[in-house]
Biopython code that builds the backbone (N, CA, C, O; Angstrom):
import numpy as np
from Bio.PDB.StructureBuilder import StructureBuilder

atoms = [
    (1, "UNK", "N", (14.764, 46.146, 191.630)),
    (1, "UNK", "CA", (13.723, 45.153, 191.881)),
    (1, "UNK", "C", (13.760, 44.732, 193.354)),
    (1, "UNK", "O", (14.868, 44.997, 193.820)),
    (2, "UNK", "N", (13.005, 44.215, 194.180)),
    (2, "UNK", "CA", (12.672, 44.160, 195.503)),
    (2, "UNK", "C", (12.734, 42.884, 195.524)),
    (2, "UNK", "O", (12.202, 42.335, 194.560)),
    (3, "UNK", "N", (13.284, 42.110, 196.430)),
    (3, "UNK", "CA", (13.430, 41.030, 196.678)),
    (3, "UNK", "C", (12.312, 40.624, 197.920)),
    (3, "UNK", "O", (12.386, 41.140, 199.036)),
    (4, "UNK", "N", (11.396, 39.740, 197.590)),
    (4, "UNK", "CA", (9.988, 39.596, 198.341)),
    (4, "UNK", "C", (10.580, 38.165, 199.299)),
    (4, "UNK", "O", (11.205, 37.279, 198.718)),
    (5, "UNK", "N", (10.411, 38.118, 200.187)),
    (5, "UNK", "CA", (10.336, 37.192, 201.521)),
    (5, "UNK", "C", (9.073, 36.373, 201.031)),
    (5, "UNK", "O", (8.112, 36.851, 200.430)),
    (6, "UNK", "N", (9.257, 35.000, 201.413)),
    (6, "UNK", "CA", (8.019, 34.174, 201.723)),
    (6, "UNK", "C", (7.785, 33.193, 203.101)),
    (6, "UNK", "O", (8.318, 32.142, 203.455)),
    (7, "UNK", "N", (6.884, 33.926, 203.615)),
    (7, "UNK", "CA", (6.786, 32.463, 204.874)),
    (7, "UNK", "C", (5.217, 31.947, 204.478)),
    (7, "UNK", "O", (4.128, 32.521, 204.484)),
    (8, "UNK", "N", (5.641, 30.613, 204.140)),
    (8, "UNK", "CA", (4.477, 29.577, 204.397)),
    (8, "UNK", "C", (4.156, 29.038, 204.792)),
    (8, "UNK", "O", (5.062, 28.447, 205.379)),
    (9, "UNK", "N", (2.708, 28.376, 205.148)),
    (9, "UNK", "CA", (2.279, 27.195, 206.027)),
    (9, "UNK", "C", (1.699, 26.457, 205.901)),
    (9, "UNK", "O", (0.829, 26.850, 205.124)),
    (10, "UNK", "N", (1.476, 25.205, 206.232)),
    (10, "UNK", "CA", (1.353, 23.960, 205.595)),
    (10, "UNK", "C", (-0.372, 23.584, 206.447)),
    (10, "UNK", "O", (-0.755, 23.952, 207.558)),
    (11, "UNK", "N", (-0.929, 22.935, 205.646)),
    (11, "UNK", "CA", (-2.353, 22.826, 206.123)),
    (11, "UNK", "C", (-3.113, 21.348, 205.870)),
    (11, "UNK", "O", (-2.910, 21.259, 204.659)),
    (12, "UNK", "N", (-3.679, 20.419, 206.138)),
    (12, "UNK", "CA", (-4.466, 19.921, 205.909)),
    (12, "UNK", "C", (-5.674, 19.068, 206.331)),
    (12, "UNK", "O", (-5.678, 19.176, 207.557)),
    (13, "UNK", "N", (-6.616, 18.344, 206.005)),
    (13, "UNK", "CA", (-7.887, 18.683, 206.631)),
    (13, "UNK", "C", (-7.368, 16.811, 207.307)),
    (13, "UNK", "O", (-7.605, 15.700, 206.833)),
    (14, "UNK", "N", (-6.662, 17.214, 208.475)),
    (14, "UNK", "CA", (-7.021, 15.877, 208.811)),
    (14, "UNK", "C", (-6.682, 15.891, 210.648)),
    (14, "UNK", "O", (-5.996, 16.757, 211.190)),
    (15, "UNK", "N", (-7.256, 14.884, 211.275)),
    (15, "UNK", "CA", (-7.609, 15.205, 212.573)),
    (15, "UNK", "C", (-6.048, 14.322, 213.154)),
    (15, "UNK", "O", (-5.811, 14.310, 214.362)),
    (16, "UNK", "N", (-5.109, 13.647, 212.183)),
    (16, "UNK", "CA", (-3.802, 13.075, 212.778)),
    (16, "UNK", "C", (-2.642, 14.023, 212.748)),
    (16, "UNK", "O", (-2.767, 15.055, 212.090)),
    (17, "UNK", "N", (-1.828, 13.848, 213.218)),
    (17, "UNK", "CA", (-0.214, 14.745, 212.827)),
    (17, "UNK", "C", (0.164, 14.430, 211.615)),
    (17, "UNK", "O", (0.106, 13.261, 211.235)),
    (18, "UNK", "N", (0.662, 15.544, 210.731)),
    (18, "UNK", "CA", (1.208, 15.188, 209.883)),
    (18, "UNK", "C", (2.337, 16.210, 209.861)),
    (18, "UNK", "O", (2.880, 16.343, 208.764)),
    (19, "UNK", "N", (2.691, 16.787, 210.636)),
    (19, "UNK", "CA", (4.368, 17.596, 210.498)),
    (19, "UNK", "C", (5.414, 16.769, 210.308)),
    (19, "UNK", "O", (6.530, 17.202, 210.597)),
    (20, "UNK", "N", (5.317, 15.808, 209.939)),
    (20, "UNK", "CA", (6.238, 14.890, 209.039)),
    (20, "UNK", "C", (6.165, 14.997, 207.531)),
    (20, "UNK", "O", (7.042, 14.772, 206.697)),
    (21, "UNK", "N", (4.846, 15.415, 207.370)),
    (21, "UNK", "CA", (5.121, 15.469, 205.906)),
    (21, "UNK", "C", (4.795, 16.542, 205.225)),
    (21, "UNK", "O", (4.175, 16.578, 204.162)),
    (22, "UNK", "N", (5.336, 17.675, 206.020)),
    (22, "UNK", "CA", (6.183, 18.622, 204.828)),
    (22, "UNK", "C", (6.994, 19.255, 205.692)),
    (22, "UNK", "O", (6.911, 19.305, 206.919)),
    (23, "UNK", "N", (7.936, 19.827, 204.827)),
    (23, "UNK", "CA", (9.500, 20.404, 205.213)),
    (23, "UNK", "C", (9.622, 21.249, 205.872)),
    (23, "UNK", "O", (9.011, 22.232, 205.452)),
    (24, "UNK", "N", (10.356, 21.476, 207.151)),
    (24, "UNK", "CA", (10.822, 22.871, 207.554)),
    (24, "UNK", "C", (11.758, 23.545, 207.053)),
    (24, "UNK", "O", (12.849, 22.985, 206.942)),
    (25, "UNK", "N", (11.600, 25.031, 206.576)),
    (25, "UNK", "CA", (12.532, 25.309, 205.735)),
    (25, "UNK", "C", (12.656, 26.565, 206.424)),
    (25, "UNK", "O", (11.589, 27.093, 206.739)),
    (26, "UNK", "N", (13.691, 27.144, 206.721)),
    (26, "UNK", "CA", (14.284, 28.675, 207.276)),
    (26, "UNK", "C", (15.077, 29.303, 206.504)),
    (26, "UNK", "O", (16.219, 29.106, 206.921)),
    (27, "UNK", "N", (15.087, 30.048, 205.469)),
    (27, "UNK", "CA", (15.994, 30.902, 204.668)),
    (27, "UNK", "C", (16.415, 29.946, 203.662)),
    (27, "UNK", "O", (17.601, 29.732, 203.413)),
    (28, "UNK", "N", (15.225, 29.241, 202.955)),
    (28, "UNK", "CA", (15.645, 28.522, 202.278)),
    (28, "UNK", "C", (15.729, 28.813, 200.631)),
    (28, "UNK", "O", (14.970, 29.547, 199.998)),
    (29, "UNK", "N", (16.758, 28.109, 200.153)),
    (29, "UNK", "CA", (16.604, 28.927, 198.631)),
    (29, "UNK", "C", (17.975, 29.646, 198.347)),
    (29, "UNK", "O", (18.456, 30.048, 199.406)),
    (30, "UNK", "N", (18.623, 29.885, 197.438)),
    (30, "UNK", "CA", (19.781, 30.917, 196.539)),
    (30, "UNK", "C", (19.622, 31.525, 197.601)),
    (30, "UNK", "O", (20.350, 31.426, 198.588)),
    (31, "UNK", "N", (18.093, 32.607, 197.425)),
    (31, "UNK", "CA", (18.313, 33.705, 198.170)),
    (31, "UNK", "C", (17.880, 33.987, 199.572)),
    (31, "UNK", "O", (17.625, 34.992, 200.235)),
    (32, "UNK", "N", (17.895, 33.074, 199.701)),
    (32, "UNK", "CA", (17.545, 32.471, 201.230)),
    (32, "UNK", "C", (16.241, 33.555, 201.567)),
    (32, "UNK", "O", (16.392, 34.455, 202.393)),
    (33, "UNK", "N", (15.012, 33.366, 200.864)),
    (33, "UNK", "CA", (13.927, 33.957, 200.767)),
    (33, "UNK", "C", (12.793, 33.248, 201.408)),
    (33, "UNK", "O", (12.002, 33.834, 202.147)),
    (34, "UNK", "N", (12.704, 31.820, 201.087)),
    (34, "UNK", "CA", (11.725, 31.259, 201.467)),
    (34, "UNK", "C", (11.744, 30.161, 202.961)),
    (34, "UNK", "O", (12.608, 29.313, 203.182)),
    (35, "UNK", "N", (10.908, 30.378, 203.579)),
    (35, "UNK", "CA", (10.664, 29.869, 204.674)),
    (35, "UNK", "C", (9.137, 29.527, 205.396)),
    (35, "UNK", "O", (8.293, 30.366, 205.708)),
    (36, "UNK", "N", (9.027, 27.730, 205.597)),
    (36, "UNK", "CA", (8.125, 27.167, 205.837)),
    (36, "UNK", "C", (7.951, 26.922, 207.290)),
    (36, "UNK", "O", (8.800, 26.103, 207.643)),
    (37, "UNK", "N", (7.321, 27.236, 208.116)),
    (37, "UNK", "CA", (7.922, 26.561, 209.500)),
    (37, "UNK", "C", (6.479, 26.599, 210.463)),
    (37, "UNK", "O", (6.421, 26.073, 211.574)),
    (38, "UNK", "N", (5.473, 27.237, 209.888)),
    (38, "UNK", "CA", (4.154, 27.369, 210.900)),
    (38, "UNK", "C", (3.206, 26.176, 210.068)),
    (38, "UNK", "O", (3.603, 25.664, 209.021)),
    (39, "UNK", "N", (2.115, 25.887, 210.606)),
    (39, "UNK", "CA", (0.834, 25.072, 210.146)),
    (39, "UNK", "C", (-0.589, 26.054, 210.536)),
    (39, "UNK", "O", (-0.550, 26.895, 211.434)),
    (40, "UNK", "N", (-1.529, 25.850, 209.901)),
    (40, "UNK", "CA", (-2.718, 25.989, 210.108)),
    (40, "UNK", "C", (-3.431, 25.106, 210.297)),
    (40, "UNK", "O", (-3.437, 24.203, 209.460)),
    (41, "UNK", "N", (-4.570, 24.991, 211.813)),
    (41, "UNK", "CA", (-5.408, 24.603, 211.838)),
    (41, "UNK", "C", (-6.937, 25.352, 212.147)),
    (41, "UNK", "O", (-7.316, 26.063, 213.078)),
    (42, "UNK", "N", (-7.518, 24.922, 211.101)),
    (42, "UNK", "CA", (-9.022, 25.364, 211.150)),
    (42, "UNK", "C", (-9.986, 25.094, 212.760)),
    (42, "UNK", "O", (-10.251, 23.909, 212.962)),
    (43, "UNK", "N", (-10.262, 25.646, 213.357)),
    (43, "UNK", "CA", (-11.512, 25.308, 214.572)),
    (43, "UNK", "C", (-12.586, 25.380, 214.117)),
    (43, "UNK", "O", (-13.336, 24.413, 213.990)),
    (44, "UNK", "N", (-12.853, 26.553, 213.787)),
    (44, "UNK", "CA", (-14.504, 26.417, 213.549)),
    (44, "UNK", "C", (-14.708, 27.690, 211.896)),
    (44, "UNK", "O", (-13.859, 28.349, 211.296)),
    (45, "UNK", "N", (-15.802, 27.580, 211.741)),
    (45, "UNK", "CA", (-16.516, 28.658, 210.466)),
    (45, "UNK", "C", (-16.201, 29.911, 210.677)),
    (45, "UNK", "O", (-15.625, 30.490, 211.599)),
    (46, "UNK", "N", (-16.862, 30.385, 209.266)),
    (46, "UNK", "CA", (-16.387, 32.109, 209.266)),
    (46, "UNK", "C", (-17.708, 32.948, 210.092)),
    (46, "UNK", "O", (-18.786, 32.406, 210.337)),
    (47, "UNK", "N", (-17.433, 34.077, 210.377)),
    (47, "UNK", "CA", (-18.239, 34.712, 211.076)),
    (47, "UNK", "C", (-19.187, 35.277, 210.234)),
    (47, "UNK", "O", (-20.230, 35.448, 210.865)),
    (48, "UNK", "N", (-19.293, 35.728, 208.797)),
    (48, "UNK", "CA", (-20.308, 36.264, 208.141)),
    (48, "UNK", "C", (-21.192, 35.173, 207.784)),
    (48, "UNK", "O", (-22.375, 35.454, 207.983)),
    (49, "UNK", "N", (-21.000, 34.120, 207.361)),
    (49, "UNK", "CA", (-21.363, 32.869, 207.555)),
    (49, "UNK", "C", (-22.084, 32.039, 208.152)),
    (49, "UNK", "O", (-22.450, 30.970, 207.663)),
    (50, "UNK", "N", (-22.427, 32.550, 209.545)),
    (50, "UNK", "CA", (-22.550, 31.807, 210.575)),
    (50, "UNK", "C", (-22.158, 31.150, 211.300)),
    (50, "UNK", "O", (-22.732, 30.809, 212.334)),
    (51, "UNK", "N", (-20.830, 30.733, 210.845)),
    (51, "UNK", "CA", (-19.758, 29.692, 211.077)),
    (51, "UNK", "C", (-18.627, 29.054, 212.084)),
    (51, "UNK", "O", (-18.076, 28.050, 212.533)),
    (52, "UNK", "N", (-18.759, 30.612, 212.057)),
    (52, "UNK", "CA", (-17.716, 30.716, 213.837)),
    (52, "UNK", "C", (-18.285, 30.226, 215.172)),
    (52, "UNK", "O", (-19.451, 30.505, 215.451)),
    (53, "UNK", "N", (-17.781, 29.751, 215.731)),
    (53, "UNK", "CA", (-18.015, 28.924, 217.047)),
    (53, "UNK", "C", (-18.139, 29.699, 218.114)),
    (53, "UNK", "O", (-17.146, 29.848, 218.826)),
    (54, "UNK", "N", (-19.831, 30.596, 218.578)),
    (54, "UNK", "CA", (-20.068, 31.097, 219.716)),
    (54, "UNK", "C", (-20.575, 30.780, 220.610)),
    (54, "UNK", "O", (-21.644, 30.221, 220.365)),
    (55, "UNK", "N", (-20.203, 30.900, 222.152)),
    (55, "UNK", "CA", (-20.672, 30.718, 223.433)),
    (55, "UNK", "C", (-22.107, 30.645, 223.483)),
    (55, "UNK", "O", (-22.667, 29.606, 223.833)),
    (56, "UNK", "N", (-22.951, 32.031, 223.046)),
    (56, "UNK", "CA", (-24.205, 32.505, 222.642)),
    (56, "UNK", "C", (-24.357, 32.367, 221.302)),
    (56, "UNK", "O", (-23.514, 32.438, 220.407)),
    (57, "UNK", "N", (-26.189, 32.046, 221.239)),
    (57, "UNK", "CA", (-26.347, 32.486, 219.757)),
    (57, "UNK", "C", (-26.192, 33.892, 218.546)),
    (57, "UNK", "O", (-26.269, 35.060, 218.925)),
    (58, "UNK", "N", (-26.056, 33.654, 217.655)),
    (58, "UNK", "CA", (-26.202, 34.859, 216.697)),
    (58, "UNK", "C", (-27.211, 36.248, 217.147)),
    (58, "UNK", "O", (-28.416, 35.995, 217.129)),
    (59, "UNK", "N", (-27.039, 36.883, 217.324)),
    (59, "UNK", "CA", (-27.939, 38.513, 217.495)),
    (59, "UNK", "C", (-28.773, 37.870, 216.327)),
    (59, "UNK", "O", (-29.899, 37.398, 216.484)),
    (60, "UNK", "N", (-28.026, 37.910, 215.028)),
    (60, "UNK", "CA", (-29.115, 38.004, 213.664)),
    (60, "UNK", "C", (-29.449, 36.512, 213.440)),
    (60, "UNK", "O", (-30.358, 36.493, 212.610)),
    (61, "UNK", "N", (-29.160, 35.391, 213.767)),
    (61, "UNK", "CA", (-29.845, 33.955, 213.731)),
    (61, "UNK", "C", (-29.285, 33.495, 214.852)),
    (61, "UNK", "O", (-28.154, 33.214, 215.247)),
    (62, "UNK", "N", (-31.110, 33.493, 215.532)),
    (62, "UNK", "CA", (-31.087, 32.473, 217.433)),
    (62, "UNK", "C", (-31.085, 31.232, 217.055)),
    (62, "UNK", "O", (-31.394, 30.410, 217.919)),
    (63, "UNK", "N", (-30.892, 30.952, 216.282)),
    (63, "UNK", "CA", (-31.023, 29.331, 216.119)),
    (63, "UNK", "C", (-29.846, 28.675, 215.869)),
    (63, "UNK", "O", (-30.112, 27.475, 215.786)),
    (64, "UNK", "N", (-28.363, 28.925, 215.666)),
    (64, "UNK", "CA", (-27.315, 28.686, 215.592)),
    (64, "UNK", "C", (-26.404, 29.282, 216.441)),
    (64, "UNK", "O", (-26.607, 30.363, 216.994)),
    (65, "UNK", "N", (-25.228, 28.494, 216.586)),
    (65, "UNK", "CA", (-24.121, 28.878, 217.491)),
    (65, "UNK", "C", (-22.867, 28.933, 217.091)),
    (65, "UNK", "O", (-21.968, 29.297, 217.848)),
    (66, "UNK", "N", (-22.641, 28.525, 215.677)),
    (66, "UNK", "CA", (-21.565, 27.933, 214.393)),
    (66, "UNK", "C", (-21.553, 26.659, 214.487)),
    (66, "UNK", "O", (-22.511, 25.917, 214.706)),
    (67, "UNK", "N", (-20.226, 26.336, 214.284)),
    (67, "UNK", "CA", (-19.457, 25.384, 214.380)),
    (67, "UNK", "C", (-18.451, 25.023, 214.049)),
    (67, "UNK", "O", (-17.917, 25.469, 213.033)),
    (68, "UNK", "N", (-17.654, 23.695, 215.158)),
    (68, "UNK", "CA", (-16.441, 23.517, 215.200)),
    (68, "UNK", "C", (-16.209, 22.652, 214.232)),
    (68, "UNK", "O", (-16.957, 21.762, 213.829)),
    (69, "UNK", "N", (-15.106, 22.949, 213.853)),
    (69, "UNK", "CA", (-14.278, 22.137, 212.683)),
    (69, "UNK", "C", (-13.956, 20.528, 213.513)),
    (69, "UNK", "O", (-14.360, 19.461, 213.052)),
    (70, "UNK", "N", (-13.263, 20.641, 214.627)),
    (70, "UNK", "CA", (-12.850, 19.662, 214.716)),
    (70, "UNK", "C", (-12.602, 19.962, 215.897)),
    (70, "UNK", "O", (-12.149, 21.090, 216.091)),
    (71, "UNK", "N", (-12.897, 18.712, 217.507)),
    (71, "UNK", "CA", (-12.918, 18.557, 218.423)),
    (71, "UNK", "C", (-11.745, 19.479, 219.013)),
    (71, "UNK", "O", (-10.652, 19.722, 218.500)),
    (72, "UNK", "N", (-12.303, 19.951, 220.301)),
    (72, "UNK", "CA", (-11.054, 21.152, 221.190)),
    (72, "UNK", "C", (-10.301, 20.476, 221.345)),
    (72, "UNK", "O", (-9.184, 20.918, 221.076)),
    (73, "UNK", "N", (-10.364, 18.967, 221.873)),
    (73, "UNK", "CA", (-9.602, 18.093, 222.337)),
    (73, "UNK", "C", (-8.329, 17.234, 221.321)),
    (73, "UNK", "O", (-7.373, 16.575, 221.730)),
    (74, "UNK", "N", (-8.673, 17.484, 220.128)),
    (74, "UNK", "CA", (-8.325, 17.086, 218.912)),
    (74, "UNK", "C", (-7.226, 17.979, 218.633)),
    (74, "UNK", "O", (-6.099, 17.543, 218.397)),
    (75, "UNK", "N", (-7.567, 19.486, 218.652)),
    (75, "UNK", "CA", (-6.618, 20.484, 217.867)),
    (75, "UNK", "C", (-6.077, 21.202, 219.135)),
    (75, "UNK", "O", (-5.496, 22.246, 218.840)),
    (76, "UNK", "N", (-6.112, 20.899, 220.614)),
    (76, "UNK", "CA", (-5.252, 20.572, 221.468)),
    (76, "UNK", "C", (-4.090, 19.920, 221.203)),
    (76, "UNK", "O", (-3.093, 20.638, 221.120)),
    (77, "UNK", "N", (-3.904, 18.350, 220.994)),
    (77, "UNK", "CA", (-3.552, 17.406, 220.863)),
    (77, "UNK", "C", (-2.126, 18.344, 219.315)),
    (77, "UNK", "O", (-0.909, 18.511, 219.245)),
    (78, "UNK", "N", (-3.236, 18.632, 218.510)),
    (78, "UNK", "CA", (-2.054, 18.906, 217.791)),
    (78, "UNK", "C", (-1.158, 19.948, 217.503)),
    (78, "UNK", "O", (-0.069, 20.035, 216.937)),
    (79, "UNK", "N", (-2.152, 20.922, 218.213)),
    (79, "UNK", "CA", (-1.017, 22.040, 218.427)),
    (79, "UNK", "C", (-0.207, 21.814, 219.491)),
    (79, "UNK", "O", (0.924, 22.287, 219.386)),
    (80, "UNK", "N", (-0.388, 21.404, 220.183)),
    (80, "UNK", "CA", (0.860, 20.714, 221.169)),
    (80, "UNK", "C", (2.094, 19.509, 220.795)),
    (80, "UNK", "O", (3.124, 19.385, 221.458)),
    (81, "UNK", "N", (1.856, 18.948, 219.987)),
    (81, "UNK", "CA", (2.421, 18.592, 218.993)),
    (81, "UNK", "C", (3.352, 19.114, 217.909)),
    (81, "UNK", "O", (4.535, 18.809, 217.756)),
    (82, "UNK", "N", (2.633, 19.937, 217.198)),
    (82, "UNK", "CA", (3.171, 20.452, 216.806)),
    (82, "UNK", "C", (4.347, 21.755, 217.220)),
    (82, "UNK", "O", (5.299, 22.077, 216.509)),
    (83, "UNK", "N", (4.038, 22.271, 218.337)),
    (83, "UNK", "CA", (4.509, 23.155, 219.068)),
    (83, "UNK", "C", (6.440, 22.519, 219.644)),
    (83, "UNK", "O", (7.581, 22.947, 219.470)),
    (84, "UNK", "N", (5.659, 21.036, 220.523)),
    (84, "UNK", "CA", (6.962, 20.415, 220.089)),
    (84, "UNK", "C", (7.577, 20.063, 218.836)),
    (84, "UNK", "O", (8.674, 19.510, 218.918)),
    (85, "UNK", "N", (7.259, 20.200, 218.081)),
    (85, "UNK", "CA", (8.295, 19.516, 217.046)),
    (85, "UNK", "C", (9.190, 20.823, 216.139)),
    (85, "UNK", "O", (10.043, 20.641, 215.271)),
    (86, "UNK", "N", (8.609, 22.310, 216.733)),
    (86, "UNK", "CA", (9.180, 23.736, 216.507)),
    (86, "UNK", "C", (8.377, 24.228, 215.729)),
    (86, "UNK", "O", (8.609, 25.432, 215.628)),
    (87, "UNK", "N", (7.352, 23.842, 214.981)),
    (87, "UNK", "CA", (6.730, 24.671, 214.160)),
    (87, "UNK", "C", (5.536, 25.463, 214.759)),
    (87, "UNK", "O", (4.856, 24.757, 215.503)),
    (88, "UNK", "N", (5.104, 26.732, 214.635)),
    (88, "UNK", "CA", (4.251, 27.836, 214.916)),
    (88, "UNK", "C", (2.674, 27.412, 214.473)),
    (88, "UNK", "O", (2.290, 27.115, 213.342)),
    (89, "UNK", "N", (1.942, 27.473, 215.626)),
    (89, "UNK", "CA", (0.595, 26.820, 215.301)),
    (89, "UNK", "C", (-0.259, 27.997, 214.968)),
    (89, "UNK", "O", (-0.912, 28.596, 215.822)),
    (90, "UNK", "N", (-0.237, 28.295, 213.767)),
    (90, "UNK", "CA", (-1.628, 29.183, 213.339)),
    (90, "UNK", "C", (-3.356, 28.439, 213.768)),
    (90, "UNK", "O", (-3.768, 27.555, 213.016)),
    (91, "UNK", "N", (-4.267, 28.887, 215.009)),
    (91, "UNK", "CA", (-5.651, 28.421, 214.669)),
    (91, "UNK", "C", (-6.281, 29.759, 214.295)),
    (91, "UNK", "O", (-6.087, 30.878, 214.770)),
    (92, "UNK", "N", (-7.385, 29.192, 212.957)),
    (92, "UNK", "CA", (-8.016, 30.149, 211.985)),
    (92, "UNK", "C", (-9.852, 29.582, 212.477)),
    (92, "UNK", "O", (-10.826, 30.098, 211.928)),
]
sb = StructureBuilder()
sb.init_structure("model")
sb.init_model(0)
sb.init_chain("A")
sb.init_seg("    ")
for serial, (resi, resn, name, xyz) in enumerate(atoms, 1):
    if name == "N":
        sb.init_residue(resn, " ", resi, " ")
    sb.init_atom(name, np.array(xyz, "f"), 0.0, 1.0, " ", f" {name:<3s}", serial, name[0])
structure = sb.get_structure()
């Protein structure tokens, strides 16, 4: 049987820090398998969607540009943050 690795990351929809509230974990577990240590933050929409945040408009809809999830200045703020406090800033 194969012993499967897990790294997870912690996410949620809010524009404050919260890497206080959940755990960093590195080889955590019996089998020292599981490990928490990055976050995700969302910027903007998906690209099939429309969603994604472009410079220019859409080729296939001129009337949109996406959009951002949440201010540059905002998810600056917390990936830098977070960056200090050791955890790996996933932006999606």
């Amino acid at each position: 049987m194969r012993q499967i690795k897990l790294y997870l990351m912690g996410h949620t929809s809010s524009d404050d820090y919260w890497g206080s509230k959940i755990p960093r974990l590195i080889n955590y577990g019996l089998h020292k398998r599981l490990t928490v240590r990055s976050i995700k933050l969302f910027a903007d929409g998906a690209l099939g969607s429309w969603g994604a945040a472009l410079i220019a408009p859409y080729n296939d809809k001129p009337d949109t540009r996406g959009l951002l999830l949440s201010p540059p200045e905002t998810l600056q703020k917390l990936a830098e943050r977070f960056y200090e406090d050791g955890f790996q800033v996933v932006r999606i």
